[in-house]
C-alpha positions in Angstrom: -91.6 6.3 -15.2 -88.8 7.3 -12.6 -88.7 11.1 -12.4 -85.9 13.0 -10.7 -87.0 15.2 -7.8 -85.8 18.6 -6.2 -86.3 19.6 -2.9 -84.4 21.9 -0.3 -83.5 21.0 2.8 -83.0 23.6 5.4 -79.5 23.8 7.0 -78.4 26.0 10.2 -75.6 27.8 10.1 -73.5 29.6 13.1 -71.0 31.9 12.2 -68.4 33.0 14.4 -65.5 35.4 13.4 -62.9 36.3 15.8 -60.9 40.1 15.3 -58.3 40.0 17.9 -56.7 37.5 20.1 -55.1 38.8 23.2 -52.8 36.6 25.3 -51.8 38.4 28.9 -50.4 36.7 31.9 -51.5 38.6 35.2 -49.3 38.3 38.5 -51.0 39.8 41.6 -49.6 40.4 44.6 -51.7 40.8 47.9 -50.2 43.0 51.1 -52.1 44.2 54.7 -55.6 42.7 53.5 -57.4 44.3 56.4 -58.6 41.5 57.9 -59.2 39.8 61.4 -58.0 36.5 62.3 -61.5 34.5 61.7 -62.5 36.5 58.4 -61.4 35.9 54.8 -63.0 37.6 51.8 -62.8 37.1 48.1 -60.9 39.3 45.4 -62.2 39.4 42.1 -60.1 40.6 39.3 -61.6 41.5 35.9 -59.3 42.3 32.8 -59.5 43.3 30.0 -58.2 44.1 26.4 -56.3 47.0 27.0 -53.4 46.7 29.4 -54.5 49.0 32.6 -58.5 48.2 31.9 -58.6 46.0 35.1 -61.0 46.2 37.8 -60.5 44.8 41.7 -63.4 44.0 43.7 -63.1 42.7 47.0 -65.5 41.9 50.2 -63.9 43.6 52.6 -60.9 45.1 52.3 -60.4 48.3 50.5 -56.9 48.3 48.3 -55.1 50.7 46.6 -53.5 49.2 43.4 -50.5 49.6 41.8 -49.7 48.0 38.2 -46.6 47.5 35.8 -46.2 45.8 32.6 -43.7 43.7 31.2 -43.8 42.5 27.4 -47.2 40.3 27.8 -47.2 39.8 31.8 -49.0 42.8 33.8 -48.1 43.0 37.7 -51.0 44.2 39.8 -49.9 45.3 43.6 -52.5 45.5 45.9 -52.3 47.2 49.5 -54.8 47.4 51.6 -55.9 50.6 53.0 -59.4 50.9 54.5 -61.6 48.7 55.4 -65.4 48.2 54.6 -67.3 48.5 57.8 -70.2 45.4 58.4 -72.6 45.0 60.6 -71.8 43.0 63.6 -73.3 39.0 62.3 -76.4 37.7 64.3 -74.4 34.6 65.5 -72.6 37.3 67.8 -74.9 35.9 70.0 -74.9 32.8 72.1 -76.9 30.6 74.3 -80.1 31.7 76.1 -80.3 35.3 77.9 -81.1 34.7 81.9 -82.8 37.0 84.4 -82.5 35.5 87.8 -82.9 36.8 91.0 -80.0 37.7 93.4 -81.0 38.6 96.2 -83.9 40.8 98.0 -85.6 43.2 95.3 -82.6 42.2 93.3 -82.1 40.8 89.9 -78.7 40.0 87.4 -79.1 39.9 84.1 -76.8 37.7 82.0 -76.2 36.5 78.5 -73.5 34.8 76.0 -71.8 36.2 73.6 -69.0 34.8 70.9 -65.7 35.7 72.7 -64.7 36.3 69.2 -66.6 39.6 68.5 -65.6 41.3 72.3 -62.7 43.2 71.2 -59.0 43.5 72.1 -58.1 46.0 75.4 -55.6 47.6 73.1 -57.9 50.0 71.7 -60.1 51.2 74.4 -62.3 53.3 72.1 -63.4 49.8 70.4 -65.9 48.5 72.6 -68.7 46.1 72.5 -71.7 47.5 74.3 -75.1 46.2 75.3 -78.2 48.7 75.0 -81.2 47.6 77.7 -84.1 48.3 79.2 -85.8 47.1 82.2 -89.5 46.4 81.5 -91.5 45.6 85.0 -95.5 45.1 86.2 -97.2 44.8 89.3 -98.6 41.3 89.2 -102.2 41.3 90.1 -103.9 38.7 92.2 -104.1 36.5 89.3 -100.3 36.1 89.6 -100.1 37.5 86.1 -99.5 40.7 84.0 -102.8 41.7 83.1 -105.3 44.6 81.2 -104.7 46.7 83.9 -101.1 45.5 85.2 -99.1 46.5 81.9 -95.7 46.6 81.2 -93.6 49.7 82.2 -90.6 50.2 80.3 -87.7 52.0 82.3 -84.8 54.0 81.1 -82.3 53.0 78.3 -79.4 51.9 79.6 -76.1 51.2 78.5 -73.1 49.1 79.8 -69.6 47.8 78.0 -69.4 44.0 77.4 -65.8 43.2 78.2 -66.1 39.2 78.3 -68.3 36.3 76.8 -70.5 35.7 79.5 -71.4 38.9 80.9 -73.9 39.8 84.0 -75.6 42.8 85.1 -77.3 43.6 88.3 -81.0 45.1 88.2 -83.3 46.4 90.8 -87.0 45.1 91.0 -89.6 45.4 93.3 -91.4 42.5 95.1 -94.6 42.0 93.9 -93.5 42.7 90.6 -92.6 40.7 87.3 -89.9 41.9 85.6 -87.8 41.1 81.8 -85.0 42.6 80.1 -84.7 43.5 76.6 -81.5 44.2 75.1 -79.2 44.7 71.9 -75.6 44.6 71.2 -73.4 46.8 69.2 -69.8 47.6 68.1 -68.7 51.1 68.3 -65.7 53.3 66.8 -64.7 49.6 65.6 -62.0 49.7 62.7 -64.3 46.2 61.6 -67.5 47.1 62.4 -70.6 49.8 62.0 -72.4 50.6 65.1 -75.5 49.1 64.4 -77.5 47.3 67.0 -78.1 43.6 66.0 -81.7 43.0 66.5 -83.1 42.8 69.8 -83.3 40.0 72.3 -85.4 39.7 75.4 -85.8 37.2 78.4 -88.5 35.4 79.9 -90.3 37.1 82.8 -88.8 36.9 86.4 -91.3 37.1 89.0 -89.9 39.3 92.7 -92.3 37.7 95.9 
């Protein structure tokens, strides 16, 4: 005997209603981004359903923005007029830092950095300066800095870089093994902070 059968079969459903469509063409226009010749950044523009609800982000340069609206097309203006200040990037530095000596109880100091990041002599209170210290230690008859032969650090010192390839002279003793460690920094930069990047330091020189 054949009897008919009932049986449910679950089905899933997705719904999706939509209350508003909005179309909108968006023109932008992009004047004195406040950037330097190597940089670019990236704008992002978010809009939304009302005609002024639109947000500007950018990376670095700070923009005043101006908007109109025509029928469906909105024109945004942007201008820059600040700048956000970064630290001065790691790969500001170049090559090997050297301490060699130059002559009797004399030393010169010399390291590398990107030509790119030693700014222009047109504005003289930009400056790229380097932040060291002179660390010395009477070498004992071992030949080496020991327990008793430490390290002395001397006084911070301060000079402007004004090329890639810069060199300063030092003063050490003979008898003594000396190193340098050092930082650079942009100050009253329209592009930079003045934070020291992190610090560098050479290999010991010894003065006979």
């Amino acid at each position: 005997v054949l009897v008919d059968e009932e049986y449910d079969v679950p089905v899933e459903r997705t719904e999706t209603k939509v209350n508003d469509v909005v179309h909108r063409q968006i023109e932008v226009n992009i004047a004195n981004p406040r950037l330097q010749s190597f940089e670019k950044e990236q704008i992002r523009i978010t809009v939304g359903k009302e005609q002024n609800e639109v947000r500007i982000e950018s990376d670095l340069t700070i923009y005043d923005k101006t908007m109109s609206h025509e029928g469906a097309t909105t024109r945004i203006q942007l201008s820059g007029n600040d700048r956000v200040r970064i630290g001065l990037p790691g790969e500001a530095y170049r090559g090997v830092p050297k301490l060699l000596k130059a002559g009797p109880e004399k030393a010169q100091f010399s390291f590398n950095v990107d030509p790119k990041y030693v700014p222009q002599a047109n504005n003289e209170n930009d400056q790229l300066v380097v932040r060291f210290q002179v660390l010395t230690c009477k070498v004992g008859w071992t030949g080496t800095c020991g327990l008793l032969q430490k390290w002395v650090e001397g006084p911070v010192q301060y000079s402007k870089v004004v090329s890639g390839n810069p060199t300063i002279g030092v003063n050490v003793n003979n008898g003594y093994k000396a190193k340098i460690k050092f930082a650079i920094a942009r100050r009253n930069s329209p592009w930079y902070n003045d934070s020291f990047l992190k610090e560098q330091e050479t290999d010991d020189l010894r003065m006979k």
